[in-house]
N, C-alpha and C positions, 0 to 999 in steps of 0.2 A: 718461106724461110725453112731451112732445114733443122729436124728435130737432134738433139743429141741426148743420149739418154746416158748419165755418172750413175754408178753407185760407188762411186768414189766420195763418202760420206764428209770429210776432212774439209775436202777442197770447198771453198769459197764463194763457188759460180755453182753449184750444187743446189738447186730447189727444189726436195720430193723428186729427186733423181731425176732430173731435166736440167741440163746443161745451161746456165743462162751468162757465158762468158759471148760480149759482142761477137768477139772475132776468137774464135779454136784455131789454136795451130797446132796441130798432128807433128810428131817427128820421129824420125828412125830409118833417117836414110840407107838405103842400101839392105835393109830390113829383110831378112827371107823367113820369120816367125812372128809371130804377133808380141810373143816377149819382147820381143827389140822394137817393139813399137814405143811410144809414149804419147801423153797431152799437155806440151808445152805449152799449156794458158792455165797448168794449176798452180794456185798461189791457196797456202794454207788458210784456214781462217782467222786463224793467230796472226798468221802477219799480214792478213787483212784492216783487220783490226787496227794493228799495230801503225797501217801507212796508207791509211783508203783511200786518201788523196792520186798516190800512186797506182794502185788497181783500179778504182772508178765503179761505178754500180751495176749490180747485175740486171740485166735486162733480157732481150732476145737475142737467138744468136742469128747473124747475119750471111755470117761465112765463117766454112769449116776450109784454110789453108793446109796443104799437105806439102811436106819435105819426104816422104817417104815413097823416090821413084821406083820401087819394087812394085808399091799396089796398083791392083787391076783400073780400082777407080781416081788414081792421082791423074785429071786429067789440068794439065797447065799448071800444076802447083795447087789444084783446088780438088777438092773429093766432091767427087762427081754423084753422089750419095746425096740422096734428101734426106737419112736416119743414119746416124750410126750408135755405135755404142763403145762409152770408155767404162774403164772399170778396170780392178785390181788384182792380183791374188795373193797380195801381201797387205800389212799395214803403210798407208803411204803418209810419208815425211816429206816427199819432195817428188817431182813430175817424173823423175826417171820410174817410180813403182809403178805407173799407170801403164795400162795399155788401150788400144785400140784395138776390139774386140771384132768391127768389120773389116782389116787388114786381111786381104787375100794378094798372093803374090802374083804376081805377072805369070805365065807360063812361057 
């Protein structure tokens, strides 16, 4: 299983900074900097909270999905990566702050 390492503190799937959203989806199509990256599988803990029904429990993750056909490693729509790492460099309120820290771009 692949590792994912958050320090995206807020988010939900967050355990001791180990990602434990089943399924990560990466996105930032078209992406040529890692700012234009993001991790469309964060849901805050507030509104975790709020609808946990809807989110489901954290566990391991199984597969890290990629929309992001710039990176080296989106291979088939899946990051080809056994580790990567999300994380911020702002306060995040919502998945657009996030980024994906191992996004290298195609050359």
């Amino acid at each position: 299983m692949p590792k994912v390492s958050c320090s995206v503190e807020s988010c939900y799937y967050n355990n001791s900074s180990v990602c434990q959203a089943e399924k990560l989806q990466v996105g930032g199509e078209g992406a040529s900097i890692t700012e234009a990256t993001y991790c469309e599988s964060y849901t805050s803990k507030q509104n975790a909270r709020n609808a946990i029904e809807q989110v489901g429990y954290p566990g391991q993750t199984e597969t890290i999905c990629c929309d992001v056909n710039t990176c080296m490693y989106n291979s088939g729509w899946k990051c080809s990566l056994n580790e990567i790492e999300i994380s911020s460099l702002c306060n995040v309120s919502n998945y657009a702050h996030t980024d994906c820290l191992s996004f290298e771009r195609n050359s």
